[in-house]
MIDOSE-1310 file (N, C-alpha, C; in nm, 2 decimals, decimal comma, always signed):
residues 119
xxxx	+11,86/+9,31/+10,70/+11,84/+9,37/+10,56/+11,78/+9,51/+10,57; +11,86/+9,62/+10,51/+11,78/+9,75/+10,49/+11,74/+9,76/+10,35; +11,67/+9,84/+10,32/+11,60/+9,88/+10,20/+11,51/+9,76/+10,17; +11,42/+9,81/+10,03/+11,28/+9,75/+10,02/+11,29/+9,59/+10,00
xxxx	+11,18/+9,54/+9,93/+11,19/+9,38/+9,98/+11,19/+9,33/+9,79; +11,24/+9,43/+9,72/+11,24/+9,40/+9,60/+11,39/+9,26/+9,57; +11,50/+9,25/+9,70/+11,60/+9,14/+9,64/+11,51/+8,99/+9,69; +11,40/+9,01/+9,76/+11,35/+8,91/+9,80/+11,22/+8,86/+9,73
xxxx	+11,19/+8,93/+9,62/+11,06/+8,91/+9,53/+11,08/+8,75/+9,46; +11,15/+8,71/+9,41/+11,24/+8,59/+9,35/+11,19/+8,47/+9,44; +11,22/+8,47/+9,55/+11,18/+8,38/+9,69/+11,04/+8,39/+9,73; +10,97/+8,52/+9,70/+10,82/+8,55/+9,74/+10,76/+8,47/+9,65
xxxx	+10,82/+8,51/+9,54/+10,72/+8,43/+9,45/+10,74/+8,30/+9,41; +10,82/+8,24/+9,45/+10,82/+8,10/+9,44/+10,74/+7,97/+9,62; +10,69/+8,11/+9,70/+10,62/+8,01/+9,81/+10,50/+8,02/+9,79; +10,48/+7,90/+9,86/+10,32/+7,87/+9,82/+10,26/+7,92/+9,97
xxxx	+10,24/+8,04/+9,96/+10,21/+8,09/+10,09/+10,10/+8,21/+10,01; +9,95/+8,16/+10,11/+9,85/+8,33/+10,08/+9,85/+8,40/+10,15; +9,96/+8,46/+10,24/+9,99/+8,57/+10,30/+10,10/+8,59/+10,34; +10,17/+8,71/+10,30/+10,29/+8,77/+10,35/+10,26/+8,89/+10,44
xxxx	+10,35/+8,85/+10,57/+10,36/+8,98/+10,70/+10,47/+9,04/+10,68; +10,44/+9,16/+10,67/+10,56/+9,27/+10,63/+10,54/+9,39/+10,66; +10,72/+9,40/+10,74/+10,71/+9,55/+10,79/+10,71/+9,68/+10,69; +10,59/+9,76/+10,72/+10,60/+9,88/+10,65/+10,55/+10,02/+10,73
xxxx	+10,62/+9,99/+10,86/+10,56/+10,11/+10,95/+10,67/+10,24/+10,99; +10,79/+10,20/+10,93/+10,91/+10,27/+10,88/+10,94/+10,26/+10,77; +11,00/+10,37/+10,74/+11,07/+10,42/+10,56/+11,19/+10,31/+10,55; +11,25/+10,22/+10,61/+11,34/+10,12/+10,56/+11,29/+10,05/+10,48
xxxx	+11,16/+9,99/+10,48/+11,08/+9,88/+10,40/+11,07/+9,92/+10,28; +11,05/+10,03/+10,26/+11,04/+10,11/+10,10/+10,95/+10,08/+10,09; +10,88/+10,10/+9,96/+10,71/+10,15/+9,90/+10,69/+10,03/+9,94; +10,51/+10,02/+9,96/+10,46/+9,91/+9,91/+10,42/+9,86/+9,77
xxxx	+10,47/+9,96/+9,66/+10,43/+9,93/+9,59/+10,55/+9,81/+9,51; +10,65/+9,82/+9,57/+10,72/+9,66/+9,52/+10,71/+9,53/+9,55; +10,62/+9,56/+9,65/+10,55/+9,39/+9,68/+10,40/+9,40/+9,63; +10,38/+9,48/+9,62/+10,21/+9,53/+9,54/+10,21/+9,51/+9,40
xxxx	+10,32/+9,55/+9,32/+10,31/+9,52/+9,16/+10,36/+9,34/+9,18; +10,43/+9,29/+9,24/+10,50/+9,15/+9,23/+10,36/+9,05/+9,28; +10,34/+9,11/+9,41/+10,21/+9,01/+9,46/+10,10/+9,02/+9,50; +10,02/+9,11/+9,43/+9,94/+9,15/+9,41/+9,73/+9,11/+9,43
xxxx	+9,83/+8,95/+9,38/+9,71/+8,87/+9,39/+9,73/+8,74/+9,52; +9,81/+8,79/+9,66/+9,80/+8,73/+9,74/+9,76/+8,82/+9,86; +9,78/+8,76/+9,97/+9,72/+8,89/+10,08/+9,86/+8,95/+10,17; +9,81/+9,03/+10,22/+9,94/+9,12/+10,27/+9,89/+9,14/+10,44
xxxx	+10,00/+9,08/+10,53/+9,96/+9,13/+10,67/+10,09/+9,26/+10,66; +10,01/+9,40/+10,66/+10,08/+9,55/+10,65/+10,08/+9,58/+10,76; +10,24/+9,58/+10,79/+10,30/+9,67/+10,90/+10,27/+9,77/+10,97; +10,22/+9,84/+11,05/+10,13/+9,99/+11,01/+10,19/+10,06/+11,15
xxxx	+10,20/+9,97/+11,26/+10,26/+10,04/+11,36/+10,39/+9,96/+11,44; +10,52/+10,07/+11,49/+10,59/+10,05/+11,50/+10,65/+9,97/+11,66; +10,66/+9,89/+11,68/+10,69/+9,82/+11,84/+10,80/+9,95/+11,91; +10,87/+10,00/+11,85/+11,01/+10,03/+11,91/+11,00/+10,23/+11,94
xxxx	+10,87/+10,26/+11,91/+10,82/+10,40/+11,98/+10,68/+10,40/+12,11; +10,73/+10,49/+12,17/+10,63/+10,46/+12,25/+10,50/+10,58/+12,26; +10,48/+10,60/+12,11/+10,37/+10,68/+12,10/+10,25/+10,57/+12,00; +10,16/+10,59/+12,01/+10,07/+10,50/+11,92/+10,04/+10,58/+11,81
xxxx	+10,07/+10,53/+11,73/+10,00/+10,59/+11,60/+9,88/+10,65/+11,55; +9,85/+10,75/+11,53/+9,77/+10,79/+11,48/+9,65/+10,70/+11,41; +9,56/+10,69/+11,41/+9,42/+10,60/+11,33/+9,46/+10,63/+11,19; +9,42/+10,77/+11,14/+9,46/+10,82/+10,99/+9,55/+10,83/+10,98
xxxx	+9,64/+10,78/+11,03/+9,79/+10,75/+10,94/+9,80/+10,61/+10,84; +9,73/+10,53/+10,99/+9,72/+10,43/+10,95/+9,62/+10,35/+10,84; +9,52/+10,43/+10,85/+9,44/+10,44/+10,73/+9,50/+10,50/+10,63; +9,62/+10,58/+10,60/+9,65/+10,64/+10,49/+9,78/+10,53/+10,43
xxxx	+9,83/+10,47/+10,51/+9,88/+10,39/+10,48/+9,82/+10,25/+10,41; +9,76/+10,17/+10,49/+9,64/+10,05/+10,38/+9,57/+10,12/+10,26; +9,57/+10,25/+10,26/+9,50/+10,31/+10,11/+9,64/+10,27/+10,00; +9,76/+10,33/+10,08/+9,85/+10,32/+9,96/+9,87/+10,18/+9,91
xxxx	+9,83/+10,06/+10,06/+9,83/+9,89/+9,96/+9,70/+9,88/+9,92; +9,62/+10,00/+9,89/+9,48/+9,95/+9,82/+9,51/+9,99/+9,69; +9,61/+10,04/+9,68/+9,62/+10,05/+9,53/+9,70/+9,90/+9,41; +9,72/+9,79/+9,54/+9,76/+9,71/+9,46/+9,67/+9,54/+9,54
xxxx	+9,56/+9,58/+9,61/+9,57/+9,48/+9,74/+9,41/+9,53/+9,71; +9,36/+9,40/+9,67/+9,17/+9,39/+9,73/+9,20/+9,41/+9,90; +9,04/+9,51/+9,92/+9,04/+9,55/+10,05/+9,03/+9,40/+10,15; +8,97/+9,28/+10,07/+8,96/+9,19/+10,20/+9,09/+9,08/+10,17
xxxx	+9,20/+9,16/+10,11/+9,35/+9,08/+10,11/+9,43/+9,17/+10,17; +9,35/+9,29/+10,28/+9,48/+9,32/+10,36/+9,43/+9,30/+10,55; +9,51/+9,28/+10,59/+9,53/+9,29/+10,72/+9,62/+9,38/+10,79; +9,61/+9,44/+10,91/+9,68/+9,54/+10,93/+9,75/+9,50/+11,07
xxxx	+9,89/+9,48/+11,08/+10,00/+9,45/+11,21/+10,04/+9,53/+11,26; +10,15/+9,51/+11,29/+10,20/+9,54/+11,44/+10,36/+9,50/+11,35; +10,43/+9,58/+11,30/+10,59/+9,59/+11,26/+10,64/+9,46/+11,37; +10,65/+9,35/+11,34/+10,71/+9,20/+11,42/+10,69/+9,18/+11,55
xxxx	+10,57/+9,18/+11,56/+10,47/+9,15/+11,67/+10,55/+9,28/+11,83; +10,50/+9,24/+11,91/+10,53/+9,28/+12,05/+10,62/+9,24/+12,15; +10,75/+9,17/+12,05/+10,80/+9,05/+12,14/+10,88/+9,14/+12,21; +10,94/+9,07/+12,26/+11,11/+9,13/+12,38/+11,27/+9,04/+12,28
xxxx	+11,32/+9,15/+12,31/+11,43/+9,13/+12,31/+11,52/+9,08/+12,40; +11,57/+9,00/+12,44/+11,68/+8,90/+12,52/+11,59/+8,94/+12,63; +11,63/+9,02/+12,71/+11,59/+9,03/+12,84/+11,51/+9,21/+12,85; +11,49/+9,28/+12,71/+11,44/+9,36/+12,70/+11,34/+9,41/+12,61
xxxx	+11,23/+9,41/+12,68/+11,11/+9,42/+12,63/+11,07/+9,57/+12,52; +11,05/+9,55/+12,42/+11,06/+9,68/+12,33/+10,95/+9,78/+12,38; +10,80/+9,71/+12,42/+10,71/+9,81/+12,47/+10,65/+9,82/+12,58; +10,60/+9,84/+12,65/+10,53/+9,82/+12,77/+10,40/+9,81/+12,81
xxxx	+10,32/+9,77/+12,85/+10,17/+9,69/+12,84/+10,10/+9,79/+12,78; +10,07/+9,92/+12,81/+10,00/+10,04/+12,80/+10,05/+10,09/+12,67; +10,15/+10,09/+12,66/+10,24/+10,12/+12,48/+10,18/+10,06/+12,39; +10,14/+9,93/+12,38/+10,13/+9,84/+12,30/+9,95/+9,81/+12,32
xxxx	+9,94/+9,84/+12,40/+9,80/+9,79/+12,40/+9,71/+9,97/+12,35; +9,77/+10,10/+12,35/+9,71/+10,20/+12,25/+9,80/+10,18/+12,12; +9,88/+10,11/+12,08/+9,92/+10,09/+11,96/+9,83/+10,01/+11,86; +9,80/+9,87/+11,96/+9,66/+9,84/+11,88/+9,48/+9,88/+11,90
xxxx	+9,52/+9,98/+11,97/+9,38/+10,03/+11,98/+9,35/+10,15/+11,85; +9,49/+10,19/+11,83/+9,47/+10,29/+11,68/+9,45/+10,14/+11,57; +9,53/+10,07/+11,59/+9,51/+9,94/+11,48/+9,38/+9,95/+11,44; +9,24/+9,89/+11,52/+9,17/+9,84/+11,53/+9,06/+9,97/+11,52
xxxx	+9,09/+10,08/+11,56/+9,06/+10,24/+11,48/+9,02/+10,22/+11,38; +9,14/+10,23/+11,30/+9,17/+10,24/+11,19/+9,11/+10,11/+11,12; +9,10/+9,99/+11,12/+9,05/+9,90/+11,07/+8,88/+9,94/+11,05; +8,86/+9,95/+11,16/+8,70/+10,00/+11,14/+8,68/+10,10/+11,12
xxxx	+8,78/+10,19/+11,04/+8,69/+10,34/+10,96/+8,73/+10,25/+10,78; +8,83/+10,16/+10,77/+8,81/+10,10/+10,67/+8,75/+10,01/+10,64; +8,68/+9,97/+10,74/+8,56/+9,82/+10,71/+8,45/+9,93/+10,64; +8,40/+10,02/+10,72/+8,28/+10,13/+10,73/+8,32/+10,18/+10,56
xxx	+8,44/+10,18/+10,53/+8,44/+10,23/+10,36/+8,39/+10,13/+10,28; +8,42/+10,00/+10,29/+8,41/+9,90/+10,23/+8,32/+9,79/+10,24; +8,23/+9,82/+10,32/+8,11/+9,71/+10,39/+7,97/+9,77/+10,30
């Protein structure tokens, strides 16, 4: 599926689930704010960094991004991922130990300049 997660809101809101993980570390996912106005009052694990580059993301990007789901998301209903974990594909691995392990070290950056706003 490309584009936002708006054909899927119908199905979101009928699970009895308090948290949805969704990729939003690329412009395919479209705004957050179509799962922000629909679900608003559940929690969101936000996509923030991408598995399939091999640069790590900036901290304040990533903080600039959970601000834009703070406009629809209490700060202790977000969590911040990793775009579909770190897995491998068939026999080819998307990132490489050192890839992935400063990808979540901006994660975890960025998480603690946002606890430090909100604590």
């Amino acid at each position: 599926m490309t584009g936002d997660y708006e054909a899927l809101l119908p199905a979101f809101r009928q699970m009895g689930v308090d948290q949805f993980v969704l990729e939003y570390a690329t412009p395919r996912a479209g705004g957050i704010d179509v799962v922000g106005r629909a679900l608003g009052d559940r929690e969101i694990g936000l996509g923030v960094v991408n598995p399939r580059t091999d640069r790590a993301e900036d901290p304040a990007r990533i903080v600039a991004r959970a601000e834009e789901a703070l406009e629809y998301f209490a700060p202790e209903r977000i969590f911040l991922n990793p775009d579909c974990g770190f897995g491998c594909f068939a026999n080819r691995c998307v990132n490489d130990h050192d890839t992935a392990l400063a990808k979540l070290r901006s994660m975890v950056e960025a998480g603690a300049r946002l606890r430090k706003r909100f604590a």
